[in-house]
ROGU-456606 format. One line per field, with one value per residue (C-alpha): residue in three letters; x, z, y. Coordinates in nm, 3 decimals. Each point is the difference from the previous one (the first is absolute). Layout:
BEGIN
res = (ALA; ...)
east = (X; ...)
up = (Z; ...)
north = (Y; ...)
# end
This chain:
BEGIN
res = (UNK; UNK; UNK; UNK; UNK; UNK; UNK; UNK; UNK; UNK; UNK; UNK; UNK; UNK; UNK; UNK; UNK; UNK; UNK; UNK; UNK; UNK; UNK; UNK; UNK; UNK; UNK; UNK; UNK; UNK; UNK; UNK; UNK; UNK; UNK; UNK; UNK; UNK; UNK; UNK; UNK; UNK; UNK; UNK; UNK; UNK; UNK; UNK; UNK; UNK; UNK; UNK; UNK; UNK; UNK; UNK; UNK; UNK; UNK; UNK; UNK; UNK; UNK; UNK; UNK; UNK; UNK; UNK; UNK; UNK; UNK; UNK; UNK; UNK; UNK; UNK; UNK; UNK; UNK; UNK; UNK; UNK; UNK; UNK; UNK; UNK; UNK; UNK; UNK; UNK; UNK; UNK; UNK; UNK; UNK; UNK; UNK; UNK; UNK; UNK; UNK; UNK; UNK; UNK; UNK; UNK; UNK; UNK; UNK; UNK; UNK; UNK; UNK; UNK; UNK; UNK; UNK; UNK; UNK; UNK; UNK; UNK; UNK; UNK; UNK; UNK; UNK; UNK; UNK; UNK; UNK; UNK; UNK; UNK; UNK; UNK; UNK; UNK; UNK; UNK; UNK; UNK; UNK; UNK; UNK; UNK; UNK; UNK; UNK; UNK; UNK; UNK; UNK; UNK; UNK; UNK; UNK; UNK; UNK; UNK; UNK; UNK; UNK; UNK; UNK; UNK; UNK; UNK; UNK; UNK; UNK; UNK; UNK; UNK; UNK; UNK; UNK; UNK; UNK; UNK; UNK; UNK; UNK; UNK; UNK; UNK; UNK; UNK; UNK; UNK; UNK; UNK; UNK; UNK; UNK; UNK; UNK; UNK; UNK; UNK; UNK; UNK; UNK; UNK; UNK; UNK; UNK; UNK; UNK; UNK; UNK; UNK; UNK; UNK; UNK; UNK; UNK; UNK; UNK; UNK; UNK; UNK; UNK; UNK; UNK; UNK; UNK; UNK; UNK)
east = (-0.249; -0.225; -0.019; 0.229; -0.132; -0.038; 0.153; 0.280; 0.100; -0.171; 0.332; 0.178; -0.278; 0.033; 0.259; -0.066; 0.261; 0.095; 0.364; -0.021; 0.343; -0.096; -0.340; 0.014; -0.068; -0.325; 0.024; -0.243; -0.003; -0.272; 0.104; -0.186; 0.106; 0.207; 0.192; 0.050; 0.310; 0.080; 0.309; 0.122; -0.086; -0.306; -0.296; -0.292; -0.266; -0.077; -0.205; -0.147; -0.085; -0.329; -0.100; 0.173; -0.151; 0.010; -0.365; -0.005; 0.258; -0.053; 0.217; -0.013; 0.206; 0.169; 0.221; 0.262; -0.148; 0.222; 0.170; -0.306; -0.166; -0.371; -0.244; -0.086; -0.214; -0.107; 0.062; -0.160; 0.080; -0.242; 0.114; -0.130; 0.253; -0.041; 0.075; 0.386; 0.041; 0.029; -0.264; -0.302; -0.167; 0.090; -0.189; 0.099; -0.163; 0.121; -0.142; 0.111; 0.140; -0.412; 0.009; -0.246; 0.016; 0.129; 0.029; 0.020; 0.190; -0.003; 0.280; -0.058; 0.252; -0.045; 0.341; 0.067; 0.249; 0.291; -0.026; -0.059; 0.177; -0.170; 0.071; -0.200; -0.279; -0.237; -0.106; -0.345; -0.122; -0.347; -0.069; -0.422; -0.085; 0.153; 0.337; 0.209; 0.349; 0.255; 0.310; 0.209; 0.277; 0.249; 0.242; 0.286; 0.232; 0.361; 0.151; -0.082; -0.332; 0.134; -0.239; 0.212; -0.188; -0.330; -0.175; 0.016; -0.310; -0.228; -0.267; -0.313; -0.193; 0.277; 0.146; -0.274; 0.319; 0.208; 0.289; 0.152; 0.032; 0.192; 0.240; 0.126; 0.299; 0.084; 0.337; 0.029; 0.336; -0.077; -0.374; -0.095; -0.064; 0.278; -0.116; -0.254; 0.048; -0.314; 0.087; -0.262; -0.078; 0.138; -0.229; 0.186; 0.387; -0.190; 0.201; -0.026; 0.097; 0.085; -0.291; 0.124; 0.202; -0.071; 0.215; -0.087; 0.217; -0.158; 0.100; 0.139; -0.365; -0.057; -0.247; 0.000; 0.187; 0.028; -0.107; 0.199; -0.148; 0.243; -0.144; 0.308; -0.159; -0.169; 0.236; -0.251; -0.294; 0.223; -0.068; 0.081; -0.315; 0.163; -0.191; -0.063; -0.063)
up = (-1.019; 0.282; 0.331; 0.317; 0.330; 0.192; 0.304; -0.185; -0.156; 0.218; 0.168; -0.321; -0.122; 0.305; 0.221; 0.372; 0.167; 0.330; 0.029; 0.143; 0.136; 0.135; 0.205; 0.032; -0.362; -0.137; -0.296; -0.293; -0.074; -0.304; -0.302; -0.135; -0.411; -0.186; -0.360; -0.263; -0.209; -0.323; -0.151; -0.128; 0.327; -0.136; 0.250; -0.158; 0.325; 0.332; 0.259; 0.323; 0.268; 0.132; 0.251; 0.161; 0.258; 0.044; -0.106; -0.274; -0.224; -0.262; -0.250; -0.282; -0.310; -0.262; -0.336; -0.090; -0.324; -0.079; 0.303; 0.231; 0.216; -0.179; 0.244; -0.178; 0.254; 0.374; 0.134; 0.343; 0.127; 0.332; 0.171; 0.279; 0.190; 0.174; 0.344; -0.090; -0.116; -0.415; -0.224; -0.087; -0.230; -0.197; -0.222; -0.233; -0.110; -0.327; -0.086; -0.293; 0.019; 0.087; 0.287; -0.188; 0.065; -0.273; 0.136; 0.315; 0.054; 0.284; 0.121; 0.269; 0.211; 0.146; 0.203; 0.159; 0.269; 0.180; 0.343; -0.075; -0.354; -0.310; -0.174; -0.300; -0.164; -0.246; -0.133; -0.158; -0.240; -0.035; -0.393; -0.079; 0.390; 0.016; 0.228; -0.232; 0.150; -0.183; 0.136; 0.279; 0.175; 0.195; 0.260; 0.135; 0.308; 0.087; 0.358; 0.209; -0.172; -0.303; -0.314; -0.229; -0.310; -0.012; -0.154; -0.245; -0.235; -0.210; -0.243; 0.060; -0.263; -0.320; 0.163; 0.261; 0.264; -0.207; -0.089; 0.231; -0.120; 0.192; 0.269; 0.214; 0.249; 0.204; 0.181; 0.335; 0.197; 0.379; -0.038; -0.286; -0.339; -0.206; -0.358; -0.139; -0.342; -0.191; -0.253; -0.229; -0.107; -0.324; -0.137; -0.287; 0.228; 0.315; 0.138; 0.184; -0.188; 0.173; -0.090; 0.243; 0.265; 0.296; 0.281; 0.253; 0.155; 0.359; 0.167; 0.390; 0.154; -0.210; -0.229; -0.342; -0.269; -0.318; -0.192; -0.282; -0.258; -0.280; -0.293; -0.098; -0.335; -0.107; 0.128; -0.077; 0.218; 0.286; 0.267; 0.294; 0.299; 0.256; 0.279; 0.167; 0.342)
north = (-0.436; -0.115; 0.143; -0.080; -0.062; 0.364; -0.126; -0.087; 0.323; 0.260; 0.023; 0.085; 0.264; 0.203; -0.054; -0.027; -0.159; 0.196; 0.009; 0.391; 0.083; 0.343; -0.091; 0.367; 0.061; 0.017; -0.204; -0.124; -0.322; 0.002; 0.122; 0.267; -0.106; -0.173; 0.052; -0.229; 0.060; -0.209; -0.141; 0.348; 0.172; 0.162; 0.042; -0.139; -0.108; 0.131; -0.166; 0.236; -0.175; 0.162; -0.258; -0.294; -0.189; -0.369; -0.049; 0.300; 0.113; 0.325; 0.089; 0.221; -0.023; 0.224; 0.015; 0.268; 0.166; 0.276; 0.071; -0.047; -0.272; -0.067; -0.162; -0.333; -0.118; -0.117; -0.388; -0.096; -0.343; -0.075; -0.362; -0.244; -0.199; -0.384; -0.074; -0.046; 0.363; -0.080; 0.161; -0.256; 0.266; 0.305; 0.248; 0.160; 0.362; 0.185; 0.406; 0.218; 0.351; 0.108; -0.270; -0.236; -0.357; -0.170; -0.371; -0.199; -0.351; -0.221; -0.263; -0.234; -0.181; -0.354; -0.161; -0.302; 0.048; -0.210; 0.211; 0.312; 0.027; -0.020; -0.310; 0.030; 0.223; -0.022; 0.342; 0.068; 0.270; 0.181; -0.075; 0.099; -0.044; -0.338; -0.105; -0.146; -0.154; 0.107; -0.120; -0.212; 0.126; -0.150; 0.123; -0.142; 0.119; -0.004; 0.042; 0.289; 0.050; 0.165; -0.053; -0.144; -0.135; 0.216; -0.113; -0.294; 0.129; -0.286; 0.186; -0.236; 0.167; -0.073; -0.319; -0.162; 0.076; -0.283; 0.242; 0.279; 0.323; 0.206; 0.015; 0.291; -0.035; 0.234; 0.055; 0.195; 0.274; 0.021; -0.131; 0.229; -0.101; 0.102; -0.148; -0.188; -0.210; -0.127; -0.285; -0.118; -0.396; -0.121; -0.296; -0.068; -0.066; -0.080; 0.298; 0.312; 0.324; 0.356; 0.224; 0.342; 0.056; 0.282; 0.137; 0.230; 0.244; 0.162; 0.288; 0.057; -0.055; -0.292; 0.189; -0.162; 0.298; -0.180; -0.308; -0.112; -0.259; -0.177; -0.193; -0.192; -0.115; 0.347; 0.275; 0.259; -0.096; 0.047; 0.320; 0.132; 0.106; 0.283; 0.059; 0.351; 0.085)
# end
């Protein structure tokens, strides 16, 4: 599954939405890891946030083997931002359990804005030192600002941008995303078909605490993240 613009899930990977209702309280608004629990409740990934910054983000992950967390390996994702705050770049570093580097990607970002919202972008791959664009995105708005359809996805590489892909809406409770529902593109019915469905649930301070994603046509792939502070 291809990548989603940072900007537009940073907010859902770490939650950092300042809704302190005890100013007095000293409270941490990055997560320091997160759980993922499968359809039978069983604990099968954990991520650790190491470092989150809005140009770096480390994370190191691990699998439950017999009980235990088993460091699988290291993730750092370094990004540049354009003049309107939304990533134009982002690198991708992956190391083993020795911290070797075992492969780098890089995505770039180009929009075309209506004011000062994105109204389209076309993303671009590395592939053998070559930028090769990928795919088109485009995002539309409802009142109030809220990011309703994000983003309509076409895959330029399979379908020279012909067909869409993928669509994500999101729905919104007191300015907050709430849920998010990605359909996929049916070419044979010309129709769009649920692939998952995610809801968030957020604490007092507005800190995101868990992430729940459905797959209504294979039960089994769905999982709930919980996030630890």
């Amino acid at each position: 599954m291809k990548k989603n613009i940072a900007l537009l899930l940073s907010a859902l990977a770490i939650a950092g939405c300042n809704l302190n209702t005890q100013p007095d309280v000293d409270i941490n608004y990055n997560s320091k890891y997160c759980v993922l629990t499968d359809t039978d409740g069983k604990e099968t990934v954990k991520t650790e946030f190491v470092e989150v910054t809005n140009l770096k983000e480390t994370i190191k992950e691990y699998n439950k083997v017999d009980g235990n967390w088993e460091f699988t390996r290291k993730v750092v994702s370094e990004r540049t931002f354009d003049s309107y705050g939304n990533a134009a770049q982002i690198t991708t570093s992956y190391y083993d359990t020795s911290d070797r580097l075992t492969g780098v990607s890089k995505s770039r970002y180009e929009y075309s804005y209506m004011g000062n919202r994105p109204e389209t972008c076309t993303v671009s791959e590395e592939v053998d030192g070559e930028w090769v664009d990928t795919q088109r995105r485009e995002f539309f708005y409802e009142f109030g600002n809220n990011l309703v359809s994000s983003t309509v996805n076409y895959d330029l590489v399979a379908h020279d941008g012909t067909v869409p892909e993928s669509m994500d809406e999101y729905a919104y409770t007191n300015g907050i995303i709430a849920a998010c529902t990605r359909y996929v593109f049916k070419e044979d019915s010309q129709k769009w078909a649920t692939l998952f469905a995610e809801s968030y649930v957020y604490d007092d301070y507005g800190r995101l605490i868990s992430k729940k994603v459905e797959y209504p046509s294979v039960p089994e792939l769905s999982y709930t993240l919980t996030y630890f502070y």
